[in-house]
C-alpha positions as CSV (number, residue, x, y, z in Angstrom):
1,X,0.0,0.0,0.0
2,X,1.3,3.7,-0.1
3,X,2.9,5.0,2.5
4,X,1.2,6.2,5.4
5,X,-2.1,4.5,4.0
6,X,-2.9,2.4,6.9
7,X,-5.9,-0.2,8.1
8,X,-8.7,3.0,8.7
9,X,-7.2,4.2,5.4
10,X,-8.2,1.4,3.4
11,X,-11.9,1.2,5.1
12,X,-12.2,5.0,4.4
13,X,-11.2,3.6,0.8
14,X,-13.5,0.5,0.5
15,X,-16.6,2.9,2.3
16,X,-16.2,5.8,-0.8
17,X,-16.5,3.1,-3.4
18,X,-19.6,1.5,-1.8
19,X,-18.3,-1.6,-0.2
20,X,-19.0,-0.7,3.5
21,X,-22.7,-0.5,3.1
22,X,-23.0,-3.2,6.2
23,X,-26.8,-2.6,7.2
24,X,-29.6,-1.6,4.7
25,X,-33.6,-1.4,6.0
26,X,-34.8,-3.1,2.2
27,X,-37.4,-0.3,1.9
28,X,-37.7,1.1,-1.2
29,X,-40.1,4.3,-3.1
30,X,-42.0,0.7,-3.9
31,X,-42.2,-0.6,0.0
32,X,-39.9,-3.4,0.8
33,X,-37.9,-4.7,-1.4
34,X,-38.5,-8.9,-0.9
35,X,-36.2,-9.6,-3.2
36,X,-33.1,-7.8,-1.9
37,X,-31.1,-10.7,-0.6
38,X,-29.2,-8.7,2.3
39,X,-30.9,-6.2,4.3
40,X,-31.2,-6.7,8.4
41,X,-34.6,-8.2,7.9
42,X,-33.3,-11.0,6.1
43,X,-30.4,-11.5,7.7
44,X,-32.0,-11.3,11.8
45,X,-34.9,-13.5,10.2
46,X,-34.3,-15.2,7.6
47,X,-30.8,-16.1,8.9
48,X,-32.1,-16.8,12.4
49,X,-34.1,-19.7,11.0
50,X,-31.6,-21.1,8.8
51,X,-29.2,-21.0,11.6
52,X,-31.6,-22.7,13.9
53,X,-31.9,-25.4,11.8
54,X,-28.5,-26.2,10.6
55,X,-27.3,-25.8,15.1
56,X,-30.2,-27.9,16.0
57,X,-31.4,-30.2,13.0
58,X,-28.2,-31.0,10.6
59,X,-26.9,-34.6,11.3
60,X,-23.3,-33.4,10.6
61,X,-23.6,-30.8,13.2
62,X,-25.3,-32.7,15.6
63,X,-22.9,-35.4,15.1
64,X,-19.7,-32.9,16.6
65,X,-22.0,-32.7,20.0
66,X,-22.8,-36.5,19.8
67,X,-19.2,-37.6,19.7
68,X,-18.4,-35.5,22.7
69,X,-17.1,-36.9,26.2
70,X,-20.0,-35.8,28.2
71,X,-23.3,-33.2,27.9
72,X,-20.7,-30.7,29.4
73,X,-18.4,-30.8,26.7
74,X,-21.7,-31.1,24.4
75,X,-22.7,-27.9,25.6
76,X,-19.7,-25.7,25.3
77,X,-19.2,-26.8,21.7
78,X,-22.4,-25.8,20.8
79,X,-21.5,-22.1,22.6
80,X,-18.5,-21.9,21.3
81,X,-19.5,-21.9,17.4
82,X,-22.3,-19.4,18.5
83,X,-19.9,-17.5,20.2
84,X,-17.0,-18.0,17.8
85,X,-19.2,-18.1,14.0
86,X,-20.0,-14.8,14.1
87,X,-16.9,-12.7,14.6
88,X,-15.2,-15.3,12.1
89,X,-17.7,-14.7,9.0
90,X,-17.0,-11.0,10.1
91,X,-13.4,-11.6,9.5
92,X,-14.3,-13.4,6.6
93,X,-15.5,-10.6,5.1
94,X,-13.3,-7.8,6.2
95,X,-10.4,-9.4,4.7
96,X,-12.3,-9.6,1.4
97,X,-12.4,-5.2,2.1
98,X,-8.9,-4.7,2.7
99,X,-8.1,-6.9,-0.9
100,X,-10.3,-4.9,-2.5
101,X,-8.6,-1.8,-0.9
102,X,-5.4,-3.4,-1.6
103,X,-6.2,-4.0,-5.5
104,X,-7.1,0.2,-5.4
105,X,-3.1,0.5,-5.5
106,X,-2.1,-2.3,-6.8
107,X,-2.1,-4.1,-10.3
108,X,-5.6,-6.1,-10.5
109,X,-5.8,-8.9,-13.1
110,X,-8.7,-8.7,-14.9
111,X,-9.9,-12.0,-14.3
112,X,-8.7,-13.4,-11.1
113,X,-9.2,-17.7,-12.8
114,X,-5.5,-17.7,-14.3
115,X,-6.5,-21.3,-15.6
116,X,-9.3,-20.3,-17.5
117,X,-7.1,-16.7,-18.9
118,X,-4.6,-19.6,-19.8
119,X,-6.8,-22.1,-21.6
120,X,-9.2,-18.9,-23.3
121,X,-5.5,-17.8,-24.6
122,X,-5.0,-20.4,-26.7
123,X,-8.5,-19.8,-28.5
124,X,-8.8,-17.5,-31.2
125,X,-10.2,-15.0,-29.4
126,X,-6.5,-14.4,-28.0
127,X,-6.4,-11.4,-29.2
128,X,-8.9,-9.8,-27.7
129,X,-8.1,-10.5,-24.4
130,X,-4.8,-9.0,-24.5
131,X,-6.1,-6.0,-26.2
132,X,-9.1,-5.8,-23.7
133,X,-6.7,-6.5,-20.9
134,X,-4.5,-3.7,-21.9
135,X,-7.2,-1.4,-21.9
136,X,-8.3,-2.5,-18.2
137,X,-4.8,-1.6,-16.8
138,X,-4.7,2.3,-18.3
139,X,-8.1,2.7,-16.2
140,X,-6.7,1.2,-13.2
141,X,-3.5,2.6,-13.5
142,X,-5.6,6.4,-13.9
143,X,-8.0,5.0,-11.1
144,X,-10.9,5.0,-13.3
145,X,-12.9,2.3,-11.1
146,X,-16.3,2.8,-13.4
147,X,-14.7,2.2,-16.6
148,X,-11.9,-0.4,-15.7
149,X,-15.5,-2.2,-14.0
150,X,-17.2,-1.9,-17.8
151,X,-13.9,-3.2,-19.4
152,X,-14.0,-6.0,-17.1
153,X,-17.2,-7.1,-18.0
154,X,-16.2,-7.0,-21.8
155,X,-13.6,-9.2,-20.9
156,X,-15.7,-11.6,-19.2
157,X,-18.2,-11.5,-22.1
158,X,-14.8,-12.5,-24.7
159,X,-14.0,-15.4,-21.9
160,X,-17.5,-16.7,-22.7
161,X,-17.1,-17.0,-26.2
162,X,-13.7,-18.4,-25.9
163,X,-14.6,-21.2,-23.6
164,X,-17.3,-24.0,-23.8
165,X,-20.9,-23.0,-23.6
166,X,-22.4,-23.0,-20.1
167,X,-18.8,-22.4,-18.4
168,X,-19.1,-20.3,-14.9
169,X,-17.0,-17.0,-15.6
170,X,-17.9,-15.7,-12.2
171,X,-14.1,-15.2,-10.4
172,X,-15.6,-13.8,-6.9
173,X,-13.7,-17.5,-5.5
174,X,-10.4,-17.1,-6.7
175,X,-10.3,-13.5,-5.2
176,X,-8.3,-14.7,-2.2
177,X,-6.1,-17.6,-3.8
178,X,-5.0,-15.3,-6.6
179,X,-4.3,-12.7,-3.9
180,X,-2.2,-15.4,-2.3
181,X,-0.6,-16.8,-5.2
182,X,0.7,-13.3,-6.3
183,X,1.7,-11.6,-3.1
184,X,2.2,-13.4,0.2
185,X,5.6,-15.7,0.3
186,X,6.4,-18.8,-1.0
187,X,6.2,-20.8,2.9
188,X,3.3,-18.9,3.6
189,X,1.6,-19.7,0.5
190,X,1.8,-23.6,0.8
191,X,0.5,-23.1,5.0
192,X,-2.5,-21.1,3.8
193,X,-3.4,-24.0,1.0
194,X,-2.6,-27.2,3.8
195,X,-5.1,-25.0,5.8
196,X,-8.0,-24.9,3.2
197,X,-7.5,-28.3,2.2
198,X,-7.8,-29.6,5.9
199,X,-10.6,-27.5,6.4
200,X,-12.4,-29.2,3.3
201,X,-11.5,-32.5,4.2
202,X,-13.0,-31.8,7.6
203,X,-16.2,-30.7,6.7
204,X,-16.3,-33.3,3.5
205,X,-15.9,-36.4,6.5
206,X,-18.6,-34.8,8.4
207,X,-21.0,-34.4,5.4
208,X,-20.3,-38.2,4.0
209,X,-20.5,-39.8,7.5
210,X,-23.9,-38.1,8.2
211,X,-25.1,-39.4,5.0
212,X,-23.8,-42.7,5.0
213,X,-25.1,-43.2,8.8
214,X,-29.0,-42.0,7.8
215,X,-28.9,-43.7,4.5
216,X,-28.0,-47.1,7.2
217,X,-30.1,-46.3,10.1
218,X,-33.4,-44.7,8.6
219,X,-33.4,-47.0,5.2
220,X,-30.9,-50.3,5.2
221,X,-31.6,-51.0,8.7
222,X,-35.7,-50.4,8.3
223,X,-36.5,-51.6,4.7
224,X,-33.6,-54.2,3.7
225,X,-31.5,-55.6,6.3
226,X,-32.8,-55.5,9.9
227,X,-30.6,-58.1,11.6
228,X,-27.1,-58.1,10.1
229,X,-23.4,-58.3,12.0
230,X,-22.0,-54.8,13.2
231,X,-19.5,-56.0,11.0
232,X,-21.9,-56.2,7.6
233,X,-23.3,-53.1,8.5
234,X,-20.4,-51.1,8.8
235,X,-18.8,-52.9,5.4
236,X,-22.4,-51.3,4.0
237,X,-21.4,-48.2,5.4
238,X,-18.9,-47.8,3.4
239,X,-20.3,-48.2,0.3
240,X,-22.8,-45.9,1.2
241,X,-20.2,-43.5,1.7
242,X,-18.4,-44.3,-1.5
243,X,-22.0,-43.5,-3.0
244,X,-22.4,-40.2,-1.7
245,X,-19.2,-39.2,-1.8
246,X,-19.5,-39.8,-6.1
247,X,-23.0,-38.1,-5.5
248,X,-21.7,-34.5,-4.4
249,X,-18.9,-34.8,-6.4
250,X,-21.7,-34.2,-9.5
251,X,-23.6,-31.7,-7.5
252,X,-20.7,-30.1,-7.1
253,X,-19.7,-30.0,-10.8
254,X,-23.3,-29.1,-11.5
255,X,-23.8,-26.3,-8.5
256,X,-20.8,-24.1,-10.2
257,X,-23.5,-21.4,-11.4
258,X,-25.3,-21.4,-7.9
259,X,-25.1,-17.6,-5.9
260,X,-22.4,-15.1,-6.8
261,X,-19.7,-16.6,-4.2
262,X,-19.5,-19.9,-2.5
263,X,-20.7,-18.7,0.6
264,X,-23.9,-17.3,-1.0
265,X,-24.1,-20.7,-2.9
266,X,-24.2,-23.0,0.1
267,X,-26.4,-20.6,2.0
268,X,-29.1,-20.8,-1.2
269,X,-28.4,-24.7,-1.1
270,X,-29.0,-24.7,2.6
271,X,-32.4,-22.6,2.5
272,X,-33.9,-24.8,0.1
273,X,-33.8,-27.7,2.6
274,X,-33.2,-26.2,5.9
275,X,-36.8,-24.2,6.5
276,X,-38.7,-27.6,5.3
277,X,-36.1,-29.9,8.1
278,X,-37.1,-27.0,10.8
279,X,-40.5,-27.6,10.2
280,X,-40.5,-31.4,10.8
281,X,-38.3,-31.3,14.1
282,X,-40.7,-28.2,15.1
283,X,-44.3,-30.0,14.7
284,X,-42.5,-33.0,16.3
285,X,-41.2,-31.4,19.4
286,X,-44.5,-29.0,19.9
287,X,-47.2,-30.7,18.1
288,X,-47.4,-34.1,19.4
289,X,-50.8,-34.7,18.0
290,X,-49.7,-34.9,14.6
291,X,-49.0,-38.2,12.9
292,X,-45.9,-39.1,11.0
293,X,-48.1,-39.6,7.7
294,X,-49.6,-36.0,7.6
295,X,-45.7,-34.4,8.6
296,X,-44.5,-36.7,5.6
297,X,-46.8,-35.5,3.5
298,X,-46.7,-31.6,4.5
299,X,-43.1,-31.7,4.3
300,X,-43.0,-33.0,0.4
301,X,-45.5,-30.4,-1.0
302,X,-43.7,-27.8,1.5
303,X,-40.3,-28.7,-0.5
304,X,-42.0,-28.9,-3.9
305,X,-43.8,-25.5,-3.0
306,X,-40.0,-23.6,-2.0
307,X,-38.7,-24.8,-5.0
308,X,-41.0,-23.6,-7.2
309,X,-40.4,-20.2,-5.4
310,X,-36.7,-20.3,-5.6
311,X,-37.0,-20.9,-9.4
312,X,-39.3,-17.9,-10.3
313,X,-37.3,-15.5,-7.7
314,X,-40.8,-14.7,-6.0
315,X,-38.4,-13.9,-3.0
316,X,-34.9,-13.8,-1.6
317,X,-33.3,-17.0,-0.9
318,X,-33.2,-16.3,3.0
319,X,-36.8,-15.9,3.4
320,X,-37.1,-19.8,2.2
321,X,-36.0,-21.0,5.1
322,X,-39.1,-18.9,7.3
323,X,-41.3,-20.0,4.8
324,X,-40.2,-23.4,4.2
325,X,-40.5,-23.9,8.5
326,X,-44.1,-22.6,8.6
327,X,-45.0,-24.2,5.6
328,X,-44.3,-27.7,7.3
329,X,-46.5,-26.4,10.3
330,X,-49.3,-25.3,9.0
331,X,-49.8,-27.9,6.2
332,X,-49.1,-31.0,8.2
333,X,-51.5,-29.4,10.9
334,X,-54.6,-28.9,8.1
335,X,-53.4,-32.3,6.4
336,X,-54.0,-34.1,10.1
337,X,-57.6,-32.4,10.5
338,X,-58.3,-33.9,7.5
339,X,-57.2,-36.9,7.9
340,X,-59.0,-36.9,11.6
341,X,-62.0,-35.9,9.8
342,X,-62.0,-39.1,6.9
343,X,-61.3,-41.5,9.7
344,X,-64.7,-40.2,11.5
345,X,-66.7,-40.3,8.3
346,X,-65.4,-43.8,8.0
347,X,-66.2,-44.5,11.5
């Protein structure tokens, strides 16, 4: 950075070119704006629901407080990633200020994917993206944000010609690794990419252990094998794991296009299933009148029903997860007086 331009500098920097705009109401001229995916209303309750769900429903979650020593233990790891979550996404996201400040002073690439610049290079639109590239340094270089933004674009626009239809050219992911890459030392570099990788692996265990152990308990155990070895059962395991694992490997390769960064996309992943899983665990800790059959049955049009709204963009993706929960409530409670009521006709 230039000298003398220190941390308050660069958030003075990052607030003038509209990246500090931390809380917004989502009113409008037009009222409230319900597609507007971040405003405090969507965050305190959209986010409050999905959270709830994912602390107190999610099998992988649950199964960090399961494997601990005692309820003691239990209970301070499910205060410590309340206490500890928040002020780390808000680290998260202050680092991804300061780059931004950073890249104010400091030679952006245009497009932050070197490996698709590399492969797009050898195209014949080669060309284009060196001349188009040029042109985006002389407006960075004069500090001409607005038009080295439009030149950008341009260049993504050449990137999609030059590479195979339906190819993701949003680079919002490799912000940090390219940042990385180019700048920090060579030691440093290899730490920071252990670090992500054990992370991954981490949460990738958790994810195909969850599924593997419903897909035995609530399925293989119930409907095919009900009295096999521990042995059998954990040889089935693994090929349930094996399964899954090969499963979210094709999500994955098909998810690319989901949200504008991959913590948007698993938060849009997450609200299409986490209201409608809510729901369920709600009616059955609270509503102990309702049978399994109208909860099953409330919770598949309920899902059907957020989908539908996720796909024409009725409403931002946070709001699924409120109206995914009360969806499962109110249906599986209407669904259960009628099913009350057919049973006394019969009667």
């Amino acid at each position: 950075m230039p000298a003398g331009f220190g941390f308050s500098d660069a958030i003075d920097e990052a607030g003038k070119l509209g990246k500090m705009n931390i809380i917004t109401t989502g009113f409008t001229e037009n009222g409230f704006d319900w597609k507007d995916k971040y405003n405090i209303w969507s965050g305190l309750i959209g986010g409050f629901f999905l959270a709830l769900s994912y602390f107190g429903t999610d099998h992988s979650q649950v199964g960090r407080y399961l494997t601990a020593k005692d309820i003691t233990e239990s209970r301070t790891g499910l205060l410590m990633n309340g206490l500890v979550k928040v002020p780390m996404q808000f680290f998260i996201l202050l680092l991804g200020i300061l780059i931004f400040s950073f890249y104010q002073y400091n030679r952006a690439p245009v497009f932050f994917d070197s490996a698709k610049v590399e492969r797009a290079s050898k195209t014949i639109f080669k060309d284009s993206l060196k001349i188009t590239e040029q042109r985006f340094d002389k407006a960075m270089a004069s500090r001409d944000h607005e038009k080295a933004d439009g030149i950008r674009k341009e260049y993504k626009q050449i990137l999609q010609k030059a590479l195979p239809a339906g190819e993701d050219t949003n680079d919002n992911n490799y912000i940090f690794l390219r940042f990385v890459k180019d700048n920090l030392p060579i030691g440093l570099i290899g730490l920071i990419f252990a670090i992500i990788f054990l992370a991954a692996w981490g949460s990738i265990a958790a994810a195909l252990n969850s599924l593997a152990a419903c897909s035995m308990v609530d399925f293989h155990k119930k409907f095919f094998s009900k009295d096999e070895s521990c042995a059998r059962d954990y040889q089935v395991s693994q090929w349930y794991t094996l399964g899954w694992g090969i499963f979210c490997i094709v999500i994955a390769m098909f998810a690319q296009n989901i949200g504008n960064s991959l913590i948007e996309a698993v938060n849009i992943l997450g609200s299409l299933f986490y209201g409608v899983i809510l729901g369920i665990f709600l009616v059955a800790f609270w509503m102990k009148r309702i049978g399994a059959n109208a909860v099953f049955a409330a919770a598949v049009i309920s899902e059907i029903l957020i989908f539908v709204i996720y796909k024409k963009d009725i409403i931002s993706f946070l709001w699924l997860n409120v109206i995914g929960a009360l969806l499962v409530i109110g249906l599986a409670f209407f669904i259960q007086v009628l099913m009350g009521k057919k049973r006394a006709g019969e009667g």
